[in-house]
C-alpha positions as CSV (number, residue, x, y, z in Angstrom):
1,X,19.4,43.0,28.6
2,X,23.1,42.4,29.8
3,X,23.4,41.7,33.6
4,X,23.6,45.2,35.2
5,X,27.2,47.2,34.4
6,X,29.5,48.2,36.7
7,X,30.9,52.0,36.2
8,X,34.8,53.0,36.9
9,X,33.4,56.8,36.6
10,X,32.1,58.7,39.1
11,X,28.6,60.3,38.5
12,X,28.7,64.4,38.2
13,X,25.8,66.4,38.3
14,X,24.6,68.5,35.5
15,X,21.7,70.8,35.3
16,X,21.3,71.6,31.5
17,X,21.8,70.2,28.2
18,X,22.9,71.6,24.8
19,X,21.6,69.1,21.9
20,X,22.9,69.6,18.2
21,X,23.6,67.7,15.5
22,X,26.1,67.8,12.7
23,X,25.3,66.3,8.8
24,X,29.0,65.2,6.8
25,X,28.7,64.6,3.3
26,X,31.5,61.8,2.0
27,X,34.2,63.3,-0.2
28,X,32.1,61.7,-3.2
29,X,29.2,63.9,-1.7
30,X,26.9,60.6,-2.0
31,X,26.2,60.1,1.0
32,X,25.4,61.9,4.3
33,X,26.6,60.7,7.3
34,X,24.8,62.5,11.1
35,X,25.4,62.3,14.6
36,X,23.6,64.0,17.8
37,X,25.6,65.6,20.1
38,X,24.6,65.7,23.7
39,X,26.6,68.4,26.5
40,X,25.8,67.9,30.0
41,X,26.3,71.2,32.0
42,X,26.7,72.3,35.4
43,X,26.0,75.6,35.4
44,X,27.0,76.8,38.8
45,X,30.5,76.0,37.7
46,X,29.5,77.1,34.2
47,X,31.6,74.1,32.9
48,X,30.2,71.2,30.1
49,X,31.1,68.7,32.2
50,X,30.2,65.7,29.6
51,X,29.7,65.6,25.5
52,X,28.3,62.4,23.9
53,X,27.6,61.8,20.5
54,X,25.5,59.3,19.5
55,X,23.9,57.9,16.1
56,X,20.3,59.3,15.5
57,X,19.0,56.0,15.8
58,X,20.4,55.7,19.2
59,X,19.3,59.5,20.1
60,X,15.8,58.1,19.1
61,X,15.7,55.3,21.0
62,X,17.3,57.5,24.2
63,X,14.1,59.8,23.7
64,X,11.4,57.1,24.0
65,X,13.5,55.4,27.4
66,X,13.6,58.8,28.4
67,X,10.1,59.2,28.0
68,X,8.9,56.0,30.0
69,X,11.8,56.4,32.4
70,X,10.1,59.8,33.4
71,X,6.4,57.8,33.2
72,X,8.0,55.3,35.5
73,X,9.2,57.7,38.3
74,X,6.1,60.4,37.8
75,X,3.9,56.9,39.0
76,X,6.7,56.4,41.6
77,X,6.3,59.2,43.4
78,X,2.6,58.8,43.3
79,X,2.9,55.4,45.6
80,X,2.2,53.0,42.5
81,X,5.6,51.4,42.2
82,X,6.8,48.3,44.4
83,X,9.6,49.3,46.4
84,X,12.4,47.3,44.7
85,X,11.2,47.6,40.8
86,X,14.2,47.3,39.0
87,X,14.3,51.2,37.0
88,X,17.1,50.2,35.0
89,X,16.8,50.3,30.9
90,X,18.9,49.1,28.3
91,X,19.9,50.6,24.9
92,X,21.3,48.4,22.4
C-alpha cells in the first residue's frame, strides 16, 4: 500500500447511493465494454453531490473492502480494536 494520501477536497456528506451500470458494444459490436456508476446523495439538499464510475473489477473489489471495513468497525464498537489500528484500505 502507498504511504497514506493527502486530499485537496473537502469531505461532504451523503446519505444514499444510486448504483447502475451501463454495457457499450464497440462500433464492430465485438466487444462489450461496462462500467459501475456510483452517485453519492444528500438528500436533505436533495442534490447528487458525487458520481464515480469505476471498472467492475474495481466495483468488486470496493464491495469486499467494504465488507471487512464494516467487519472492522462492527468489532470496533464492540471494544475489540486497539485504539490506534490503522482502518485505512487500499484499492489498486
Amino acid at each position: 500500500m502507498p504511504a497514506r494520501l493527502q486530499s485537496k477536497e473537502l469531505p461532504v456528506f451523503a446519505d444514499e447511493v444510486m448504483v447502475s451500470f451501463t454495457i457499450k458494444r464497440s462500433k464492430d459490436g465485438k466487444r462489450k465494454d461496462a462500467v459501475v456508476r456510483m452517485s453519492f446523495i444528500d438528500s436533505m439538499k436533495k442534490t447528487v453531490i458525487s458520481e464515480v464510475v469505476v471498472s467492475p473489477v474495481t466495483a468488486d473489489a470496493l464491495s469486499r473492502v467494504l465488507g471487512k471495513t464494516l467487519e472492522k468497525l462492527e468489532g470496533a464498537l464492540r471494544g475489540e480494536m486497539k485504539r490506534r489500528e490503522d482502518t485505512t484500505t487500499y484499492i489498486g
